[in-house]
C-alpha positions in Angstrom: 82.5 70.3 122.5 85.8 72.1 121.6 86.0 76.1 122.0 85.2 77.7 118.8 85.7 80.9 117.3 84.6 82.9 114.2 86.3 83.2 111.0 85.4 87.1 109.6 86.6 87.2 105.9 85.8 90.2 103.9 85.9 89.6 99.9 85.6 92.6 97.5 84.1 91.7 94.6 83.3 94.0 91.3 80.9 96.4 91.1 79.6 94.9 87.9 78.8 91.8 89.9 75.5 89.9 90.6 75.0 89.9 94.7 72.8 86.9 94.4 75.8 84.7 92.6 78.6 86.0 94.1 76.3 85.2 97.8 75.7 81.6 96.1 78.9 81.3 94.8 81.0 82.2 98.3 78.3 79.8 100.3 78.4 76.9 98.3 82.6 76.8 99.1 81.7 77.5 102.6 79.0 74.0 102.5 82.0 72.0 100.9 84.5 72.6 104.1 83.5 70.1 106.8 85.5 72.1 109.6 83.1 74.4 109.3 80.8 74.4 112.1 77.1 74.3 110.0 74.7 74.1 113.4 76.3 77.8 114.2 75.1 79.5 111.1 76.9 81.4 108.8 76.7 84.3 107.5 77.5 86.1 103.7 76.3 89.4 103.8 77.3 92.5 101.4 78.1 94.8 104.3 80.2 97.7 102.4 80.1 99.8 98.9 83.6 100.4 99.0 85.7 102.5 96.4 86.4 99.8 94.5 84.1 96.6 95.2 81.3 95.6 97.0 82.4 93.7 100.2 80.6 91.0 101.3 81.1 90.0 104.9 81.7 86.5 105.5 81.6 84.8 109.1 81.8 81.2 109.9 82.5 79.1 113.2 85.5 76.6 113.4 87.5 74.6 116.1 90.3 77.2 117.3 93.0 74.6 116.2 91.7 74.8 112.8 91.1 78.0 112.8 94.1 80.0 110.1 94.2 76.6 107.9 90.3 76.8 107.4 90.8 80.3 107.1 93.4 80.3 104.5 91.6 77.3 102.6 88.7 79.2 102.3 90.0 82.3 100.9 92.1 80.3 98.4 88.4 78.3 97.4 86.4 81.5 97.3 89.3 83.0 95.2 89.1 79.9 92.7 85.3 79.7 92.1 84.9 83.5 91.6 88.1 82.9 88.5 85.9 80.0 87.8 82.6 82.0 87.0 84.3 84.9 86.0 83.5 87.2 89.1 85.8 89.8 89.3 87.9 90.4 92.6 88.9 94.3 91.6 91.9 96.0 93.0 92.1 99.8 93.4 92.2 101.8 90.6 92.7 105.5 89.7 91.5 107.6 87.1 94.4 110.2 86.3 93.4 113.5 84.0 95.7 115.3 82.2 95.6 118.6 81.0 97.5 120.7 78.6 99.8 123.2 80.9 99.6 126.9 79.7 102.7 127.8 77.6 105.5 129.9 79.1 104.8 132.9 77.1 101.5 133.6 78.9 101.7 134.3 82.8 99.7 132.6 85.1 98.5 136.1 87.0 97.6 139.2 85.1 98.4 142.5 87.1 95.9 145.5 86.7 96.6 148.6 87.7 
C-alpha cells in the first residue's frame, strides 16, 4: 500500500441552493475519479453558513504522488457540474446605501444656550 493523505476542499455554494443536489452533485465527480481512494470513505458535508455561501466540506484519500493533480482535477470537475446544473458558486458581495447628505446651509450641530 502507498502512504496516503487527505484532500480537504471547501466549495461555497449559493444560498439559494438545494444541499441534497449540490451533496449529489459534488459526490458523483468524486465516484468518477479512480485515484480516489473509495475503501477510505469520503466525506461531503455542509460544515459552514458563511457570509456569502454555504460551504460544504469535502475530504477524500489519495496516493501522495497524486495528491495536487487529483486535487486540482477535482476542483475544476466540481466547478463544471455545478455550471452544468446551474448551481451557483457566489462570490462576495456588498450591499452599499446611500443617503442624501444634508445641504451646506444647515449645520450639522445646533448650539443652545
Amino acid at each position: 500500500m502507498f502512504p496516503q493523505k487527505f484532500i480537504i476542499a471547501i466549495i461555497g455554494i449559493g444560498y439559494q441552493s438545494r444541499i441534497a443536489e449540490v451533496k449529489l452533485v459534488i459526490t458523483h465527480i468524486i465516484e468518477q475519479d479512480e485515484r480516489v481512494d473509495r475503501s477510505r470513505g469520503m466525506t461531503v458535508h455542509l460544515g459552514e453558513l458563511a457570509a456569502s455561501s454555504l460551504n460544504f466540506y469535502v475530504r477524500v484519500w489519495v496516493r501522495n504522488g497524486e495528491y495536487w493533480n487529483t486535487y486540482y482535477d477535482l476542483l475544476e470537475n466540481i466547478k463544471e457540474a455545478m455550471d452544468a446544473n446551474h448551481i451557483d458558486l457566489p462570490y462576495p458581495q456588498m450591499d452599499i446605501r446611500a443617503q442624501n447628505a444634508p445641504s451646506q446651509s444647515q449645520p450639522h450641530l445646533q448650539i443652545v444656550d
